[in-house]
C-alpha positions in Angstrom: 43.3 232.8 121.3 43.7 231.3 124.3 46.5 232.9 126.8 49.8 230.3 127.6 50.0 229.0 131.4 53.0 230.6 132.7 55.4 227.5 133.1 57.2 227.5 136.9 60.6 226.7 137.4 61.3 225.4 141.3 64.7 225.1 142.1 66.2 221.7 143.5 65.9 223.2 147.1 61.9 224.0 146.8 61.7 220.5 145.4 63.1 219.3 148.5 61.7 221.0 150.8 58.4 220.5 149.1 59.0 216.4 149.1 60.3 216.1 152.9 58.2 218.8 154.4 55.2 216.4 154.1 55.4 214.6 157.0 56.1 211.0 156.3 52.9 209.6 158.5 51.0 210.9 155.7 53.1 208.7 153.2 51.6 205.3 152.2 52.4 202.9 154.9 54.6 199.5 154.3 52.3 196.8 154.2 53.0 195.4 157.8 54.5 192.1 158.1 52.6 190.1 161.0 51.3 193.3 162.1 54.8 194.0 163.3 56.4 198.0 162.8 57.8 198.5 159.2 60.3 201.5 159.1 60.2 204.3 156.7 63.3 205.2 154.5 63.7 208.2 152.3 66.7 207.4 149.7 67.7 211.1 148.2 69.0 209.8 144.8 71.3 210.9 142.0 69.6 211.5 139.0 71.6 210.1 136.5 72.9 206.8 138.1 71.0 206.0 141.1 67.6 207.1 139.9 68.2 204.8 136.5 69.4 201.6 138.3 66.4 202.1 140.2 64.3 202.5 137.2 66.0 199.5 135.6 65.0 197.5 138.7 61.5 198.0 138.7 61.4 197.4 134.7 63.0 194.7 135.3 60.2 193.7 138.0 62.5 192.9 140.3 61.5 192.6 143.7 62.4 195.0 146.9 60.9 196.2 149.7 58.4 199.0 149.7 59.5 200.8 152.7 61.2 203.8 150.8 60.2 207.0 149.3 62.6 208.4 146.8 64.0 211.9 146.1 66.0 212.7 143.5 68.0 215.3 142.9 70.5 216.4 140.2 73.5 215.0 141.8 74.7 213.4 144.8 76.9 216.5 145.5 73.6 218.3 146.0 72.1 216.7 148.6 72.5 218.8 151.5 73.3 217.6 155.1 70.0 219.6 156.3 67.6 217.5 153.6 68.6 214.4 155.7 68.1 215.9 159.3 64.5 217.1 157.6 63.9 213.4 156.8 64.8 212.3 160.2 63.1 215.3 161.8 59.1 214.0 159.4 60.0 210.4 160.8 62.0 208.9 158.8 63.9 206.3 160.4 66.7 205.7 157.8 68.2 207.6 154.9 70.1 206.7 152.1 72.1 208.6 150.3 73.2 206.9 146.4 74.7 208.4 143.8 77.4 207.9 140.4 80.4 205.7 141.6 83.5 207.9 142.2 84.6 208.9 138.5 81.7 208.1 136.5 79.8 211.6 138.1 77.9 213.0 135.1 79.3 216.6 136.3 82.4 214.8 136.8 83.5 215.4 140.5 79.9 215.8 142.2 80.2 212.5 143.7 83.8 213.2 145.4 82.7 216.3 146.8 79.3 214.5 148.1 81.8 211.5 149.3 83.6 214.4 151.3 80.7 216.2 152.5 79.1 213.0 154.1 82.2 212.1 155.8 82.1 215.5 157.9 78.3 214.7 158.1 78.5 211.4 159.7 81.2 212.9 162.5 78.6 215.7 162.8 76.0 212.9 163.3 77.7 210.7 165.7 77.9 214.4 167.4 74.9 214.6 168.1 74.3 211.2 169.6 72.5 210.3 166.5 72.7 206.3 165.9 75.1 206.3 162.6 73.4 203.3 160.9 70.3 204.8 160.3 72.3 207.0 157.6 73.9 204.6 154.6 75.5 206.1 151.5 76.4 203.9 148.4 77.4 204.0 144.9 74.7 202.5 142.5 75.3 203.1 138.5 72.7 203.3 136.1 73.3 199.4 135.1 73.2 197.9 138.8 69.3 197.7 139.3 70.3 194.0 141.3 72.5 196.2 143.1 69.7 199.1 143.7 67.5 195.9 145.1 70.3 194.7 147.7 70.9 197.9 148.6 67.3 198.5 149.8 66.7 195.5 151.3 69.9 195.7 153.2 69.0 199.0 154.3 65.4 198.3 155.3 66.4 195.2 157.1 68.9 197.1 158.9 66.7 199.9 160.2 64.1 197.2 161.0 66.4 195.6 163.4 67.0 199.0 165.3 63.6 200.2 165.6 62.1 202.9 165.8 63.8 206.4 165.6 63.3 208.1 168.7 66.7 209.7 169.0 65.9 212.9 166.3 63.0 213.2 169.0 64.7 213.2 172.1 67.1 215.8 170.9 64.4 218.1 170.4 63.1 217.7 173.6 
């Protein structure tokens, strides 16, 4: 009788680590437009709103850019500030941050506490001479996968227009 593999458990914070720790040069690059730059995104992603409208958009074969690798995590509430300076610190040059719209939270008040959190975040951010519009956060429900698509093309566009990040770098230094 053959022995059962031992199934592993990770938690939500080895999962993260594990997805942003890899630096982002090694993620598949944007197909580039005119052979101009195409910036990199990382979206960390409820699980229950966010993640579906995003599912629904690509069933739906909707259209978006393909500039942004996804995380997703649990709840918006559980995205912690140091996952997005992690992005930022492998190259990313724009996060979003998406989850339930304020009362719909499947662990009903994760998304006011995240809607707290990034407020102190952002004043932390602008802090640190960080440029604030390379960090978005929106509310995208399950059913919104149009939305899911404006959303990233907003934010791609956005970040295109600003360039390359070089600030996280110039902190360091």
């Amino acid at each position: 009788m053959a022995e059962k593999e031992a199934l592993t458990t990770k938690t939500a914070d080895e999962l993260v680590a594990e997805q942003t720790s890899t630096p982002l040069e090694k993620m598949e690059e944007p197909e580039p437009s005119e052979g101009k730059w195409e910036p990199r995104i990382v979206a960390f992603v409820c699980n229950w709103c966010t993640y579906l409208g995003m599912d629904l958009a690509g069933t739906s074969r909707m259209k978006y850019q393909p500039n942004v690798r996804v995380i997703k995590l649990p709840c918006s509430a559980r995205i912690d500030p140091l996952f997005v300076i992690k992005a930022f610190e492998n190259g990313a040059d724009g996060v979003l941050v998406s989850g339930c719209h304020p009362g719909d939270c499947h662990y009903n008040t994760g998304n006011y506490h995240a809607r707290r959190r990034w407020t102190v975040f952002r004043e932390l951010f602008s802090f640190l001479g960080l440029d604030l519009q390379r960090l978005q956060f929106s509310w995208v429900s399950a059913a919104e996968g149009v939305k899911w698509v404006k959303v990233i093309n907003e934010v791609t566009d956005k970040v295109r227009e600003l360039g390359p990040n070089t600030d996280y770098h110039n902190l360091s230094r």
